[in-house]
N, CA, C and O atoms as CSV, one atom per row, in Angstrom:
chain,resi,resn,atom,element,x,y,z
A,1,UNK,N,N,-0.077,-42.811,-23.926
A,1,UNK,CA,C,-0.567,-43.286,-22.647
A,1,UNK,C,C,-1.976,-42.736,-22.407
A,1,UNK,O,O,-2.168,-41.520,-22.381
A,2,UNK,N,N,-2.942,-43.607,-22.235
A,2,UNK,CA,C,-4.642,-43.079,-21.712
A,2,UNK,C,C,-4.369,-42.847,-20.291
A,2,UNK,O,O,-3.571,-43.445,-19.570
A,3,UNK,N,N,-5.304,-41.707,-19.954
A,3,UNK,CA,C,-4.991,-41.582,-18.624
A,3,UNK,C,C,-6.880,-42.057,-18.794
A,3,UNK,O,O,-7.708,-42.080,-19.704
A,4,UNK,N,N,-6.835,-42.446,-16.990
A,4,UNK,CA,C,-8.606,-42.137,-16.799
A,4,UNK,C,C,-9.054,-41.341,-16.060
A,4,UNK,O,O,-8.184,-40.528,-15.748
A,5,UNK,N,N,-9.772,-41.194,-15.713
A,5,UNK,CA,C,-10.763,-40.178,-15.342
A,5,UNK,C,C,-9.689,-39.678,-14.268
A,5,UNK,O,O,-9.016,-38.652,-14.369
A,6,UNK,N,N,-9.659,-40.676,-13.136
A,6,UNK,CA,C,-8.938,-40.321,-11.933
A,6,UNK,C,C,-7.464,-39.621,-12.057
A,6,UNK,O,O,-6.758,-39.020,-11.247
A,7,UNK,N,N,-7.349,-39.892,-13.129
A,7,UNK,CA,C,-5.963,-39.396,-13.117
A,7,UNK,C,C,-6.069,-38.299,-13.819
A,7,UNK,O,O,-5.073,-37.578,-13.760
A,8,UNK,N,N,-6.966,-37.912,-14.488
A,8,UNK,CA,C,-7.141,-36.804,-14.765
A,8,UNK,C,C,-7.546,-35.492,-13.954
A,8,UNK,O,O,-7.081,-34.356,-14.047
A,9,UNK,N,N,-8.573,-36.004,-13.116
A,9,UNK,CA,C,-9.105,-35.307,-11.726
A,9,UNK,C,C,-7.763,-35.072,-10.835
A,9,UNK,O,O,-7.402,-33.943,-10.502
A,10,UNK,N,N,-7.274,-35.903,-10.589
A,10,UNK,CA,C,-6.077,-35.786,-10.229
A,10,UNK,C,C,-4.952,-34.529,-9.960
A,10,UNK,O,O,-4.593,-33.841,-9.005
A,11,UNK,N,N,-4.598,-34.676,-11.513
A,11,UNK,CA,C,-3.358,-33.930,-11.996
A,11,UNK,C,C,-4.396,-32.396,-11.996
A,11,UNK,O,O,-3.922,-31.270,-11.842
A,12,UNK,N,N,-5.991,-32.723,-12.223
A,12,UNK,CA,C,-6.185,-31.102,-12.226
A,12,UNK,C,C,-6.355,-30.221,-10.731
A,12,UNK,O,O,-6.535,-29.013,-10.573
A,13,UNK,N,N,-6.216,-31.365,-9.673
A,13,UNK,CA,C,-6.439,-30.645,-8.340
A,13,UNK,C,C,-4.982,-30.462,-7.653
A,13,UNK,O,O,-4.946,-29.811,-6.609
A,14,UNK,N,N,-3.666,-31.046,-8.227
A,14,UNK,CA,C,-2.535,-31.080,-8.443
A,14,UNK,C,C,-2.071,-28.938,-8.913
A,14,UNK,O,O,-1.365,-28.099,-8.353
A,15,UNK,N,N,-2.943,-28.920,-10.158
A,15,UNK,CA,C,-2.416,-27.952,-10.917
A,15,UNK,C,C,-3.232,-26.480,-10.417
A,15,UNK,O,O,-2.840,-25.313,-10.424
A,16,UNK,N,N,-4.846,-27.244,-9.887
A,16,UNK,CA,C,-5.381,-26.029,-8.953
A,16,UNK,C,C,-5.005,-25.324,-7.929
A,16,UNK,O,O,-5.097,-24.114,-7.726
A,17,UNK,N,N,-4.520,-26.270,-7.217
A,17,UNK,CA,C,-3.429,-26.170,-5.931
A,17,UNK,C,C,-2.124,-24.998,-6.443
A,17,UNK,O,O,-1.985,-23.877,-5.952
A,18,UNK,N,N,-1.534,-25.408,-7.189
A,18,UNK,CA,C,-0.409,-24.462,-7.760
A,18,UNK,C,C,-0.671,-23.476,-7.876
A,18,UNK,O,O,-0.091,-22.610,-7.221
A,19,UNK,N,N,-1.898,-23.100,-8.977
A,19,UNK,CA,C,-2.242,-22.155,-9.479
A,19,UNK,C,C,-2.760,-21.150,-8.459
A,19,UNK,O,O,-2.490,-19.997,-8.794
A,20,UNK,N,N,-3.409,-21.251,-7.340
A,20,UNK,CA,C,-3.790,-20.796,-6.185
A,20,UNK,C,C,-2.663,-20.467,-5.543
A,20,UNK,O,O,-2.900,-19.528,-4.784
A,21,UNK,N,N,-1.513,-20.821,-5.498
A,21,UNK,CA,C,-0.087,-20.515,-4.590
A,21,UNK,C,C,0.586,-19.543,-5.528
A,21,UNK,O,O,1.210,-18.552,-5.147
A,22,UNK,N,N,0.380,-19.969,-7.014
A,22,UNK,CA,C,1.330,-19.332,-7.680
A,22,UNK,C,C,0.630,-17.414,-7.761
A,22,UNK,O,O,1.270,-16.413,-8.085
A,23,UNK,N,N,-0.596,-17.493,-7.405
A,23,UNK,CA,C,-1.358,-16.222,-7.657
A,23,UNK,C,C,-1.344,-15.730,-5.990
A,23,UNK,O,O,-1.402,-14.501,-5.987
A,24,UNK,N,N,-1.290,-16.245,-4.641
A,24,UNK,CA,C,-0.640,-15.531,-3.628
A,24,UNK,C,C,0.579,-15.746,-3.481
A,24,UNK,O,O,0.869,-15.534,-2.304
A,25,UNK,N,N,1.637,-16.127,-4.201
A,25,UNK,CA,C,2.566,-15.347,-4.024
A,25,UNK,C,C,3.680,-14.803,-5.171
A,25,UNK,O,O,4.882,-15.054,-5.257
A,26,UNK,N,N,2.832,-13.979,-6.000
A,26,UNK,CA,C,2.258,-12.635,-6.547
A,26,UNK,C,C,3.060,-12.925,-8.057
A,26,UNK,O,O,3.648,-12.009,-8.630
A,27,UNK,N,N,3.010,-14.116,-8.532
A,27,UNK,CA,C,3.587,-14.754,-9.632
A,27,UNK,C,C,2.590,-14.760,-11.341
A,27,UNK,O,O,2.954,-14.705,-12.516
A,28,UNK,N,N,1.224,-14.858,-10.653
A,28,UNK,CA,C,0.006,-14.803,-11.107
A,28,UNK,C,C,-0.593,-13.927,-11.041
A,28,UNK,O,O,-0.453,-13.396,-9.939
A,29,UNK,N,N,-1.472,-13.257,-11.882
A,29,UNK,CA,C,-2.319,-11.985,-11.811
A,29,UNK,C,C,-4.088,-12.946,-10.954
A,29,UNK,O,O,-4.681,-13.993,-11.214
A,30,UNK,N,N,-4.266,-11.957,-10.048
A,30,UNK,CA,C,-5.614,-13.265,-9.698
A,30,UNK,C,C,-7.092,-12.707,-10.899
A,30,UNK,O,O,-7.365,-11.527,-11.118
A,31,UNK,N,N,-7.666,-13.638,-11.368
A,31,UNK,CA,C,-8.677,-13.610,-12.181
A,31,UNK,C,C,-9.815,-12.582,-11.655
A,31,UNK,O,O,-10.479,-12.250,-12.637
A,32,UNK,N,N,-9.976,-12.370,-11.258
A,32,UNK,CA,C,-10.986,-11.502,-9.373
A,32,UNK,C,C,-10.373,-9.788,-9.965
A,32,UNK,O,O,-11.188,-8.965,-10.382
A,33,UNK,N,N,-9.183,-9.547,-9.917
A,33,UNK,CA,C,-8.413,-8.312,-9.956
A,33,UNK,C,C,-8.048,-8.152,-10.659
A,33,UNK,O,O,-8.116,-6.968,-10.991
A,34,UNK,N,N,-7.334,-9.055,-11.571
A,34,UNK,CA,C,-6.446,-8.730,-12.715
A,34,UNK,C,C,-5.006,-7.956,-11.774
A,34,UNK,O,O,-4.314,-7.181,-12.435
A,35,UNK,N,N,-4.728,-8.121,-10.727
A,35,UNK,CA,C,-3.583,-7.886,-10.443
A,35,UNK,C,C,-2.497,-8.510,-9.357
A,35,UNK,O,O,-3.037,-8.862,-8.308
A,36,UNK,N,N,-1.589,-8.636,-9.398
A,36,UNK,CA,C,-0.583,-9.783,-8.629
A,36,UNK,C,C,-0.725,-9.250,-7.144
A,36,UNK,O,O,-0.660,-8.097,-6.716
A,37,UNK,N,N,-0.863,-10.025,-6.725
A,37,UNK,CA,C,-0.918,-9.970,-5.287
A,37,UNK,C,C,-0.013,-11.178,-4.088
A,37,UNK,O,O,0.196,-12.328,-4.472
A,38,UNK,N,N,0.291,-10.871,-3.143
A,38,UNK,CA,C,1.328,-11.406,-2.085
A,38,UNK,C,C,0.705,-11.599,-1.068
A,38,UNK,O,O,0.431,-10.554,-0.476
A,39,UNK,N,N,0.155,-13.031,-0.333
A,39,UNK,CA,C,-0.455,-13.564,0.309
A,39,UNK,C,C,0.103,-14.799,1.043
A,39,UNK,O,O,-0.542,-15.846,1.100
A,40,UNK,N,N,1.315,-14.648,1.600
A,40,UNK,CA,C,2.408,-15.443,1.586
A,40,UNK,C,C,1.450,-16.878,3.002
A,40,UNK,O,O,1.908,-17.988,3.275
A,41,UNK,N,N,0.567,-16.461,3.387
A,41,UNK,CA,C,0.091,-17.115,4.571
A,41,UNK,C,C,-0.823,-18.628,3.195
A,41,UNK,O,O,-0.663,-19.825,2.952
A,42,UNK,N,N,-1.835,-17.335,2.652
A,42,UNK,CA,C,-2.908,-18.411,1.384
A,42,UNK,C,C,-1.893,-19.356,0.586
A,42,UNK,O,O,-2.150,-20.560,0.559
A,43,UNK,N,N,-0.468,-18.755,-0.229
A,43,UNK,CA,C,0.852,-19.731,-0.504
A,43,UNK,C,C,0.924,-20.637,0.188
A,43,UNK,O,O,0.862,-21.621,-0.550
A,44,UNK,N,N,1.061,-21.077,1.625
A,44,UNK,CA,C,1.553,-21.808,2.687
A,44,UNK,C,C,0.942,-22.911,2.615
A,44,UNK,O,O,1.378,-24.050,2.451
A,45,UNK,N,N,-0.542,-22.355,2.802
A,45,UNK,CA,C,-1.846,-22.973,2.831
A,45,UNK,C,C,-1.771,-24.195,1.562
A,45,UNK,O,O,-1.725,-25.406,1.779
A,46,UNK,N,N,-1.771,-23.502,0.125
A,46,UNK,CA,C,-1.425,-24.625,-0.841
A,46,UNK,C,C,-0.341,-25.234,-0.518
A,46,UNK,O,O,-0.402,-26.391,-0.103
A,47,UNK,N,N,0.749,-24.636,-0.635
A,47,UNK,CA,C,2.014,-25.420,-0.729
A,47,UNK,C,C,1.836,-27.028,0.576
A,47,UNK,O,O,2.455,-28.091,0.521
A,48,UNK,N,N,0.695,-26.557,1.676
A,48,UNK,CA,C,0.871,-27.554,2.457
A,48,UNK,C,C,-0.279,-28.604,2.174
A,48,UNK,O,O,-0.027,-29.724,2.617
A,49,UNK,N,N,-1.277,-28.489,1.637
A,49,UNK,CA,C,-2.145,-29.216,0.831
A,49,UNK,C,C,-1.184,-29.919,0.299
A,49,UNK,O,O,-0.869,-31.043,0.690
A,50,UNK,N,N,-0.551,-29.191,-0.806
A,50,UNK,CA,C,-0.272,-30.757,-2.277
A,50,UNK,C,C,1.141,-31.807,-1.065
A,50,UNK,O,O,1.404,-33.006,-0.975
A,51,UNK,N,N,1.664,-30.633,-0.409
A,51,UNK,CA,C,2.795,-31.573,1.036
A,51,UNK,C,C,1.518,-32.775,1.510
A,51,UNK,O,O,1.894,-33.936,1.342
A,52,UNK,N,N,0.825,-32.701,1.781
A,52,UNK,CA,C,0.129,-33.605,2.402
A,52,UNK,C,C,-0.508,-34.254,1.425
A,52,UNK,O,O,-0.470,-35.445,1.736
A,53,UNK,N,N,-1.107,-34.111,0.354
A,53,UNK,CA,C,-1.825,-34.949,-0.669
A,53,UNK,C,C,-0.187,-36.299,-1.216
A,53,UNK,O,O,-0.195,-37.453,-1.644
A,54,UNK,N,N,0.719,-35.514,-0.950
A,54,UNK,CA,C,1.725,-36.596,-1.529
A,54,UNK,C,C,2.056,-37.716,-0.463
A,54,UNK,O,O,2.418,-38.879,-0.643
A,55,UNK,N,N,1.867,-37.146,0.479
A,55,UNK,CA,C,1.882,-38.252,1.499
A,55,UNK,C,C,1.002,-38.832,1.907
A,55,UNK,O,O,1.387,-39.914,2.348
A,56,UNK,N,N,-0.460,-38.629,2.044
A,56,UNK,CA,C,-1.169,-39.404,1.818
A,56,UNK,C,C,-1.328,-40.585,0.722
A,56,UNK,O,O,-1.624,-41.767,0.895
A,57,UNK,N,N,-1.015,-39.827,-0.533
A,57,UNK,CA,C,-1.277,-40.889,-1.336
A,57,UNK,C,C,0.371,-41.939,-2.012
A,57,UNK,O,O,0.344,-42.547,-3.082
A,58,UNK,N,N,1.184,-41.913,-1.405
A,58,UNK,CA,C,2.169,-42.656,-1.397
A,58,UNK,C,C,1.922,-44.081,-1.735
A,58,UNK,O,O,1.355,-44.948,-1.069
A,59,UNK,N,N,2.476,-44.141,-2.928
A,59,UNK,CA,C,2.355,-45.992,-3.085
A,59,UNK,C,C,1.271,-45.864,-3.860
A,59,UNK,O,O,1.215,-46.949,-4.440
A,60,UNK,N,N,0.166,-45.052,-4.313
A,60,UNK,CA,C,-0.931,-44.811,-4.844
A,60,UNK,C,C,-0.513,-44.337,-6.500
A,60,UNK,O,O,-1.200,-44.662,-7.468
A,61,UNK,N,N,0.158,-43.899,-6.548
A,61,UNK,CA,C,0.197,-42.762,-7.421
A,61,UNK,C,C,1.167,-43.195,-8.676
A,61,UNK,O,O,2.305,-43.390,-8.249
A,62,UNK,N,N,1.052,-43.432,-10.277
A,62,UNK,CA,C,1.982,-43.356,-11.002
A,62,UNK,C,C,3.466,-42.952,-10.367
A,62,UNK,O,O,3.671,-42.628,-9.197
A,63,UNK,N,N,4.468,-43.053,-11.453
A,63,UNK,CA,C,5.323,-42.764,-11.663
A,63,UNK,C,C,5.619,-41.102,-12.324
A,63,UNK,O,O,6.597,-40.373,-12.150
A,64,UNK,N,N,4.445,-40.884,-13.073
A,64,UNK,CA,C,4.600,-39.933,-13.549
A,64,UNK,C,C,3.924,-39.043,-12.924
A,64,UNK,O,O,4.416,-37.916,-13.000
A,65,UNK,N,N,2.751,-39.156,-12.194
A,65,UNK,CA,C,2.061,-38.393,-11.487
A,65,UNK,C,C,2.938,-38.189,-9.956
A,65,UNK,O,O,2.761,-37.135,-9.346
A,66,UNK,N,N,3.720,-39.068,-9.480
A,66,UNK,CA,C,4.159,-38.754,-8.109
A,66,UNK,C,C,5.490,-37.477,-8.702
A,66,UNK,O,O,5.480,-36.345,-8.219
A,67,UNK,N,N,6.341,-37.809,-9.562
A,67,UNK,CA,C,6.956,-37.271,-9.748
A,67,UNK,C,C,6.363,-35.610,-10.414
A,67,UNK,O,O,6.836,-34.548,-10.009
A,68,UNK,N,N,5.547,-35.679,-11.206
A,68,UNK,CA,C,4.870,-33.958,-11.182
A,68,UNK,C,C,4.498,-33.678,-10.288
A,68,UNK,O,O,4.618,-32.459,-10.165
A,69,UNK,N,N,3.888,-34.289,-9.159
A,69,UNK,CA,C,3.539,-33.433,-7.780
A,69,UNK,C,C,4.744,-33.153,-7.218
A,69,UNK,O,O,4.963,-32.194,-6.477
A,70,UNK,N,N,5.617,-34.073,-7.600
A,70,UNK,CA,C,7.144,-33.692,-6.637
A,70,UNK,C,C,7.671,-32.416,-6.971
A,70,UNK,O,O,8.369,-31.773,-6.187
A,71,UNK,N,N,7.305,-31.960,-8.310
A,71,UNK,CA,C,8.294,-30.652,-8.892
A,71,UNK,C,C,7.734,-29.516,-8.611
A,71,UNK,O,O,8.255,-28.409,-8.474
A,72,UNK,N,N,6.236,-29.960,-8.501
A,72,UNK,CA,C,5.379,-28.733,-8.524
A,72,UNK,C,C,5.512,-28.342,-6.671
A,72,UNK,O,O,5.267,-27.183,-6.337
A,73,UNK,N,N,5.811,-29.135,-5.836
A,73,UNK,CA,C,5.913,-28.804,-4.612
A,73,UNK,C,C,7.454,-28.116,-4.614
A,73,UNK,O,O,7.634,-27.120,-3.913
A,74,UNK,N,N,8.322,-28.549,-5.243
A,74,UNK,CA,C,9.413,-28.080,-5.199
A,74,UNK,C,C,9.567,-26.727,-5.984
A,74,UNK,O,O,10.308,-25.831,-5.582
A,75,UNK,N,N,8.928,-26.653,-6.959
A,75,UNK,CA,C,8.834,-25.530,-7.270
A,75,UNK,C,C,8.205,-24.204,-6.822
A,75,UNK,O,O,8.653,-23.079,-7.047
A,76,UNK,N,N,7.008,-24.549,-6.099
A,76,UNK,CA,C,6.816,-23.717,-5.105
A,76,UNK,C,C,7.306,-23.123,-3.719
A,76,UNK,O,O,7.199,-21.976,-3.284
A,77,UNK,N,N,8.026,-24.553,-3.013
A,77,UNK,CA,C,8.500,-24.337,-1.865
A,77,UNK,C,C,9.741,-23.380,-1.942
A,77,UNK,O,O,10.050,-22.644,-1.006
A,78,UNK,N,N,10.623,-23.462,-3.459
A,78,UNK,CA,C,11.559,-22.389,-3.552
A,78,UNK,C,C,11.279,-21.024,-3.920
A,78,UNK,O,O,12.143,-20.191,-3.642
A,79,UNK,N,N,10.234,-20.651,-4.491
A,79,UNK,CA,C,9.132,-19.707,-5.214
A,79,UNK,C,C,8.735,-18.709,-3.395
A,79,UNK,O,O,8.768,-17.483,-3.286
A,80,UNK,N,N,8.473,-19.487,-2.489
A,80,UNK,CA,C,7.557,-19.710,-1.192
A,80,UNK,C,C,8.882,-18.796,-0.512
A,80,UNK,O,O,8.693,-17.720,0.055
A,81,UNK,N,N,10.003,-19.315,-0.647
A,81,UNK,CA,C,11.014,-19.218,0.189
A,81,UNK,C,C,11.803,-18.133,-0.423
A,81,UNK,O,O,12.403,-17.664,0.544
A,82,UNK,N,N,12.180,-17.409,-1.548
A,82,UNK,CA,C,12.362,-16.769,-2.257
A,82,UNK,C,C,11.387,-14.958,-1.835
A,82,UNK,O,O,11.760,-13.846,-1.464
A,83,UNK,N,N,10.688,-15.296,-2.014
A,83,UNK,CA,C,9.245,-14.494,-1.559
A,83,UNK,C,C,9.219,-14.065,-0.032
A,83,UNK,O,O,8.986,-12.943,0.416
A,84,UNK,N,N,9.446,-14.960,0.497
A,84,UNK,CA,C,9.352,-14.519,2.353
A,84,UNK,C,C,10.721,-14.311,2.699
A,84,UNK,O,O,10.952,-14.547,3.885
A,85,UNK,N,N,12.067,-13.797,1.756
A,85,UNK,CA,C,13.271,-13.623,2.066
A,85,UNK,C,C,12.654,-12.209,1.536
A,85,UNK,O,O,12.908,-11.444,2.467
A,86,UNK,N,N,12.081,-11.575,0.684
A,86,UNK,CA,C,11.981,-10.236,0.282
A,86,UNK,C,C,10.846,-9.864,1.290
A,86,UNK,O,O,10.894,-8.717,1.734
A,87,UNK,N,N,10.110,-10.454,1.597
A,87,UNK,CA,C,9.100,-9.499,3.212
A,87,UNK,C,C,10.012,-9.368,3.836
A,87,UNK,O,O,10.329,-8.223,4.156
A,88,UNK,N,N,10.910,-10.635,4.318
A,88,UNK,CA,C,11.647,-10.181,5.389
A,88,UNK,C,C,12.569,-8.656,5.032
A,88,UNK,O,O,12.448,-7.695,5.792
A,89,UNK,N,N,13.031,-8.624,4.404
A,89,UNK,CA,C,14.301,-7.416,3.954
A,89,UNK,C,C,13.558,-6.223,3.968
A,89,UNK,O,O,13.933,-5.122,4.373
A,90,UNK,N,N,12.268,-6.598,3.402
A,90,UNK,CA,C,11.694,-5.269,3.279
A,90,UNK,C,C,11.370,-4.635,4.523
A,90,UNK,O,O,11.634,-3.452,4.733
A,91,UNK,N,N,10.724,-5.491,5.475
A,91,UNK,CA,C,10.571,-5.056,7.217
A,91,UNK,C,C,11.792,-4.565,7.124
A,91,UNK,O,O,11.967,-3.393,6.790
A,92,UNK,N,N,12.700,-5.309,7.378
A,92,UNK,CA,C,14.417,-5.053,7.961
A,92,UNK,C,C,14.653,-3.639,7.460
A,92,UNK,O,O,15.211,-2.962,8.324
A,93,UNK,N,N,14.404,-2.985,6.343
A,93,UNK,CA,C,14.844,-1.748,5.894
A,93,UNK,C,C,13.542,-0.676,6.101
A,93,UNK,O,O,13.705,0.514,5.829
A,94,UNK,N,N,12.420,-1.110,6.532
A,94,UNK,CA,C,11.761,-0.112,7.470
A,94,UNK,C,C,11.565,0.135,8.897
A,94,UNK,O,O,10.777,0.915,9.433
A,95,UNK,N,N,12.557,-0.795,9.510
A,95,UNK,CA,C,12.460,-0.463,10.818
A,95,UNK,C,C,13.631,1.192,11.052
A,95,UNK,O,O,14.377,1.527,10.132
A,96,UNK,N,N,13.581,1.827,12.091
A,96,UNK,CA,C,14.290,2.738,12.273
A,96,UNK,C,C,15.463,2.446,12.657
A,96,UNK,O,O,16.282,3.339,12.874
């Protein structure tokens, strides 16, 4: 399958998006530090980008491209949710 340009641009602002969520919330070492960091607000931030890039572009989009944005949102949103169950616990066991 040829992809073109657009779909190439595409899938890479698709995978930038990730890669930016996957490095705040602390999955990724960030390139800047060389060390993982937890930024669960900057996570949000992507995770709600590619949420909205899929709905915007509805009806637009391959078959194969709607469905990799689908996994990659899903894969984060459980990644997202996973992550803000351990802030929470961790508060919970430093309060007095």
């Amino acid at each position: 399958m040829e992809q073109t340009n657009d779909q190439v641009l595409f899938m890479q602002l698709v995978i930038q998006n990730q890669q930016i969520a996957l490095m705040s919330l602390g999955k990724m070492k960030n390139p800047l530090t060389d060390k993982s960091e937890i930024n669960l607000d900057y996570a949000k931030v992507s995770i709600d980008t590619l949420d909205m890039l899929l709905d915007k572009t509805k009806g637009n989009l391959s078959e194969y491209e709607e469905k990799f944005l689908t996994e990659v949102i899903k894969e984060l949103k459980l990644t997202y949710v996973e992550e803000l169950g351990k802030e929470q616990n961790t508060k919970e066991e430093k309060k007095p």
